[in-house]
C-alpha positions in Angstrom: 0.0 0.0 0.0 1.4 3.8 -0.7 0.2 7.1 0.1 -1.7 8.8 -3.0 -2.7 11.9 -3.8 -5.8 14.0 -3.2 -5.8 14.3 0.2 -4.8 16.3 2.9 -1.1 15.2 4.4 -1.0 16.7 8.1 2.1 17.3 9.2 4.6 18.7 12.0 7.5 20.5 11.6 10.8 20.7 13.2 11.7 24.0 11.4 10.3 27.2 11.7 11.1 30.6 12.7 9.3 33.7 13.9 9.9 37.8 13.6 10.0 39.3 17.3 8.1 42.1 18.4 10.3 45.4 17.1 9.5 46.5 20.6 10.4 43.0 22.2 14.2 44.2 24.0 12.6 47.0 25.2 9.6 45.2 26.8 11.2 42.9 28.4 14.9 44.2 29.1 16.3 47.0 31.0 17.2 49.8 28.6 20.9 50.0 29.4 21.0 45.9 27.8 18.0 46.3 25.5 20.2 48.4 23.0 22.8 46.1 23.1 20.5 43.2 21.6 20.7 41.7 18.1 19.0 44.3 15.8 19.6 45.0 11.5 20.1 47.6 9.9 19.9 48.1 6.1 23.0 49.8 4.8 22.9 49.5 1.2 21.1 48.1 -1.7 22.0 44.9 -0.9 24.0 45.2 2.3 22.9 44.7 5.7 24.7 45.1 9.1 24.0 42.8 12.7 24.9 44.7 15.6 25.5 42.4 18.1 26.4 43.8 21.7 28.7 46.5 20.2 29.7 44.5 17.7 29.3 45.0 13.6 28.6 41.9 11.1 28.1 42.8 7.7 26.3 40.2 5.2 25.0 40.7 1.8 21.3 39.7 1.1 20.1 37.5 -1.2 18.8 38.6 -4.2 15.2 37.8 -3.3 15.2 40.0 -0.1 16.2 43.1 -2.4 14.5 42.5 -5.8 11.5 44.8 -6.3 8.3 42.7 -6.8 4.6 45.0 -7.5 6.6 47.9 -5.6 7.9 45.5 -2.5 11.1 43.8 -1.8 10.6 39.9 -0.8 12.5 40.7 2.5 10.1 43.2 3.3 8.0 42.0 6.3 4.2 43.3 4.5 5.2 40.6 1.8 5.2 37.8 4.3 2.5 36.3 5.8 0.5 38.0 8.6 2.0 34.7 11.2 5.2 35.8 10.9 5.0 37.9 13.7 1.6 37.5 14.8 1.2 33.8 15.7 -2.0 34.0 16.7 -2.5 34.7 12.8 0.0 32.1 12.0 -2.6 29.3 13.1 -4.9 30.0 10.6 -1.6 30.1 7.9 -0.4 26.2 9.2 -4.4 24.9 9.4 -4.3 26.1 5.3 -0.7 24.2 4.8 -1.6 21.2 7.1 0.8 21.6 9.3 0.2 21.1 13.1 2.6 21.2 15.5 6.1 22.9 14.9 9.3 23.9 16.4 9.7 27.7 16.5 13.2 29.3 16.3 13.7 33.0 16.7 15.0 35.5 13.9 17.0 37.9 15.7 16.8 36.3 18.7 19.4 33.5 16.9 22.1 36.0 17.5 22.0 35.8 20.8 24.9 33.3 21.1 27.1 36.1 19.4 26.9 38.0 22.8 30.2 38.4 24.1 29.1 39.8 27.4 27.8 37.0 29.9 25.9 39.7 32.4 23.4 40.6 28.9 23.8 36.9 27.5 22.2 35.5 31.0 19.9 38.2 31.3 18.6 38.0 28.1 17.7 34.1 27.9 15.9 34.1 31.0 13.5 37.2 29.6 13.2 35.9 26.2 12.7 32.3 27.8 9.7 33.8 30.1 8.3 35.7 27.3 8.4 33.0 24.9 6.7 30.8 27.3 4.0 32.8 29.1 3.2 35.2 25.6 4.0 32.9 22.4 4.2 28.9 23.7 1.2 29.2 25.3 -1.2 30.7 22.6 -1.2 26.9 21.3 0.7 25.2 23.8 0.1 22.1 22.0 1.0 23.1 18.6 4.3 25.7 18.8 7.3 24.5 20.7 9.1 27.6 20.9 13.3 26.9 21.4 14.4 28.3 24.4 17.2 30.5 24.1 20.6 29.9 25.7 23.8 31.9 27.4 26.8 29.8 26.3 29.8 32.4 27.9 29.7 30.1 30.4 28.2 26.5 30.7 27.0 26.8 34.7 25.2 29.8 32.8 24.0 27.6 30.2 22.9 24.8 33.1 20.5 27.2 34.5 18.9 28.4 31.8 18.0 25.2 31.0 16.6 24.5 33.9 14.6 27.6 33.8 13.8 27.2 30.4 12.0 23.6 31.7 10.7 25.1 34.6 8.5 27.8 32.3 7.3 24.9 30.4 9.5 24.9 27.1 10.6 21.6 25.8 14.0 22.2 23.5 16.8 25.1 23.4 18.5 26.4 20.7 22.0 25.7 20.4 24.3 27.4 17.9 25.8 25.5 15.5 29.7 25.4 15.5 32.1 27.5 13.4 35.1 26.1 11.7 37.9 26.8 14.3 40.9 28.2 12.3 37.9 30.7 11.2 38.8 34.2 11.6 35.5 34.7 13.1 35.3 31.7 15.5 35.0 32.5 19.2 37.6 30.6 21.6 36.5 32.3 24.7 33.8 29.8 24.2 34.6 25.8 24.8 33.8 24.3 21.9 31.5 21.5 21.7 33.4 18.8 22.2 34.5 19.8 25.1 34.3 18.5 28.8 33.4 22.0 30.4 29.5 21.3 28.4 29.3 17.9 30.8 27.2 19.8 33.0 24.6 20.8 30.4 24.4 17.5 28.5 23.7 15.9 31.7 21.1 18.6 32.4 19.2 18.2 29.2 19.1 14.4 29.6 18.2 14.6 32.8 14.9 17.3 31.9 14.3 15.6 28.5 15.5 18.7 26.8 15.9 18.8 23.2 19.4 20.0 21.8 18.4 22.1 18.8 21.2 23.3 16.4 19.5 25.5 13.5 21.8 25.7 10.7 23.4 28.8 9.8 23.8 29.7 13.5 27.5 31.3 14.2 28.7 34.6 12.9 31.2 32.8 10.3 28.7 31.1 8.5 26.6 34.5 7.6 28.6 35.4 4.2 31.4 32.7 3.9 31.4 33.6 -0.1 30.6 37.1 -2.6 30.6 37.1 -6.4 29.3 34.6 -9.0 27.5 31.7 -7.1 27.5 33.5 -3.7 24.2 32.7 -3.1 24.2 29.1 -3.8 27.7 28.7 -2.5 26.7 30.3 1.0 23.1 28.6 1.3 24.8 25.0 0.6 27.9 25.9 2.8 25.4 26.4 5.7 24.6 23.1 5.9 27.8 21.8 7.3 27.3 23.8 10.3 24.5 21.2 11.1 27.0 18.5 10.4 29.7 19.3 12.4 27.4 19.8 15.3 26.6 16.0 14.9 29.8 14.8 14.7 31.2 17.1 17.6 28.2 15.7 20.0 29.0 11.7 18.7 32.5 11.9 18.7 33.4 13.3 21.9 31.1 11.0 23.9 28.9 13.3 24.8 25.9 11.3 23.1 27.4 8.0 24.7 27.2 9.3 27.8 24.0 10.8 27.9 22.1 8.1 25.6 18.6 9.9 26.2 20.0 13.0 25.0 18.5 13.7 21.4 19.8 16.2 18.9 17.9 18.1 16.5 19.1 19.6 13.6 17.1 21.7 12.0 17.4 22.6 7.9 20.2 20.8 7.3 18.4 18.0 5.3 19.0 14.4 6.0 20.9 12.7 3.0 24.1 13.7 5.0 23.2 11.6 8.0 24.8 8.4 6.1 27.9 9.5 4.6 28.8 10.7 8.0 27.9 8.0 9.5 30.1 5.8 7.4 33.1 8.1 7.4 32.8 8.3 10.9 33.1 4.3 11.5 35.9 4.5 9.2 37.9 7.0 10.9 37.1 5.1 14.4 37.8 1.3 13.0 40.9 2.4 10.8 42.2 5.3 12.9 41.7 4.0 16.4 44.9 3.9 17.9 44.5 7.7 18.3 40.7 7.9 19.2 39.9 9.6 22.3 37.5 8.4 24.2 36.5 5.0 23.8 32.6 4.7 22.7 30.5 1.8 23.9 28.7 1.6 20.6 29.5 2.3 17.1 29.2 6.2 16.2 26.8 5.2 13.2 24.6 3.9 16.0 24.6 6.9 18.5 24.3 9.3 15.1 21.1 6.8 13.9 19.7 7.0 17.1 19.9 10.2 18.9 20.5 12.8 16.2 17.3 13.7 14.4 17.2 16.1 11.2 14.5 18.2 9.2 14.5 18.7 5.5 11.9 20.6 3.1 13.0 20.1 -0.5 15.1 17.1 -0.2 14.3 14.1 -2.6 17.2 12.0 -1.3 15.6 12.4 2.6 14.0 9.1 1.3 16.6 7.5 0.0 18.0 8.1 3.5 15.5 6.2 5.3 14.5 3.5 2.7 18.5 2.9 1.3 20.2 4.4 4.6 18.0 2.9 7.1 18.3 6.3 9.0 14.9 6.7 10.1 15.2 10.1 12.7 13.7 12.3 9.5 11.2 15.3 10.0 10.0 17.5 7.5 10.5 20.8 7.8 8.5 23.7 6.3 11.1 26.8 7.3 7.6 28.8 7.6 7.8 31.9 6.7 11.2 32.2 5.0 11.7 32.2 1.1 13.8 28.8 0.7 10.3 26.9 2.8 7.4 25.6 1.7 5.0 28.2 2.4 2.0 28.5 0.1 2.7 24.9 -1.6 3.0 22.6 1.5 1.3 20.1 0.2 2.3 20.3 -3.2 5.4 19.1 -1.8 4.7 16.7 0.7 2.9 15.1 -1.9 5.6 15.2 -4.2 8.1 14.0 -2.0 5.4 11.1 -0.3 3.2 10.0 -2.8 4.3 6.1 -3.5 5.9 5.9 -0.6 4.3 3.5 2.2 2.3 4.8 4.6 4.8 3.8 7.5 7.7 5.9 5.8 4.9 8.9 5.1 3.6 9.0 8.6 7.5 8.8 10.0 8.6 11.9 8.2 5.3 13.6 8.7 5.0 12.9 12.5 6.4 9.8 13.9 9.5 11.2 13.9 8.6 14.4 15.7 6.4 13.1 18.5 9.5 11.2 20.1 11.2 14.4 20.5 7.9 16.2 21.2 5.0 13.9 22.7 3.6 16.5 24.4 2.1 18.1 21.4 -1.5 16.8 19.8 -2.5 15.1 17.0 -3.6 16.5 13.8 -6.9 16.1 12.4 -8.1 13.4 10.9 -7.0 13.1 7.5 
């Protein structure tokens, strides 16, 4: 038996993203650290600058967010839809796409990792944390599972804001993915991943049932690796092996092992990737392991296949990962409301992607997937 077409092919997803409040620092942040939040500003054309806690990241925009369209730019937030930063409106916007529940990053709020201060960085996650709980979770508490943002200048800061961030009632923090570390831009006052000083948080997520949530794209040297002809493509593909090296850092150090109810999401990178690395992972470990530090009590294919879960939108070869691969930790993603997602042809593409496939691999990708991470949220209609 396989799914067909002509009907309606709920789904969750484990990518989205929402626009804060332009008011939000201010609201909910004493003005001396409010102005020293994440904010853009448009400084050209097709130039913007992030100021980041006194700090200046320039990135040219993609075509799309400057080309004029009926006397409106794509990036401009009247062409969006109305749930990008009303989410009470977005409800009616995922009924229409048939999608349910969904995990919902910030925009700006994604920056917050870049903050070099850790008074602001601490600050900031537990208001944003609170506010994301009490005014945006809880508008469909069973539906939007808003990532908790996190401090990372220092993990004992990171350890409690996780366990604030369960206390409010949120179920997964955002994590930023890692840079490449001979990067000019890469930040060593922070450990890196792989290191023991995150012990404390690993063990803390475990222990709350936290999800880990790495959104691709996440570190300042990933926001314009590339300019001239095939920046765009070279950039958007680029970003994707942020995700990766997330999942290798959190198999190969142990931390995984360690902590075998702590699940990874990463979000946007697609899934075909999932086993290559698997593979060259095994190899390195089997062929290389008279330098491998530490010892793992199972093979890194099966802590990746197990506790790393990914979302895709556009990826044909997702299947091939779980039907070929046997990696079955795939969730569709619809990157709701950004350009690259599936917003306004949802089900054109879940069809596309689904139809023939068997009902178990449809419902697996669609929601199976997502309710081990998430099983407090409900289920969709019936189809």
């Amino acid at each position: 038996m396989t799914i067909g077409d002509g009907q309606m092919l709920w789904t969750h997803s484990g990518d989205s993203h929402f626009i804060e409040p332009p008011d939000l620092w201010g609201q909910i942040l004493p003005p001396d650290l409010a102005q020293r939040m994440p904010w853009s500003e448009r400084v050209g054309e097709n130039e913007e600058v992030l100021h980041v806690d006194g700090k200046e990241y320039r990135r040219t925009l993609p075509r799309f967010a400057t080309k004029a369209v009926g006397g409106m730019t794509l990036g401009d937030l009247s062409s969006r839809p109305p749930g990008t930063r009303d989410l009470k409106a977005r409800l009616s916007d995922l009924d229409h796409e048939g999608v349910w529940a969904e995990v919902v990053y910030s925009s700006l709020g994604l920056w917050d990792s870049m903050i070099s201060d850790r008074r602001l960085a601490l600050a900031a996650a537990k208001a944003e944390n609170e506010w994301k709980a009490a005014e945006a979770q809880a508008i469909a508490p069973d539906r939007l599972v808003l990532a908790a943002t996190m401090p990372l200048r220092d993990p004992g800061d990171a350890v409690q804001a996780a366990l604030h961030a369960k206390e409010v009632g949120l179920h997964v923090v955002a994590l930023p993915t890692p840079g490449i570390p001979n990067s000019t831009t890469y930040d060593h006052s922070v450990p890196a991943f792989n290191s023991d000083a995150w012990e404390p948080l690993w063990a803390a997520l475990e222990e709350t049932g936290l999800v880990a949530a790495f959104h691709v794209g996440g570190d300042a040297g990933e926001i314009a690796m590339y300019r001239g002809p095939g920046g765009a493509v070279l950039n958007y593909t680029s970003s994707t092996y942020s995700g990766q090296r997330a999942a290798m850092l959190m198999v190969a150090s142990g931390a995984l092992d360690r902590h075998p109810g702590l699940r990874v999401l990463v979000s946007e990178g697609g899934a075909s990737w999932v086993p290559f690395l698997g593979d060259r992972m095994e190899e390195a470990y089997r062929q290389h392991g008279m330098f491998v530090r530490p010892r793992l009590s199972r093979p890194p294919r099966e802590i990746l296949y197990t506790q790393v879960y990914t979302s895709f939108q556009h990826e044909p070869s997702a299947l091939v990962a779980i039907n070929g691969g046997g990696y079955r930790n795939v969730l569709f993603g619809s990157d709701y409301p950004h350009i690259e997602g599936t917003f306004g042809h949802t089900q054109e593409t879940l069809h596309e992607l689904l139809d023939g496939q068997t009902p178990e691999v449809s419902y697996r990708i669609r929601q199976g997937a997502f309710k081990e991470l998430f099983p407090h949220v409900s289920d969709p209609p019936a189809a």
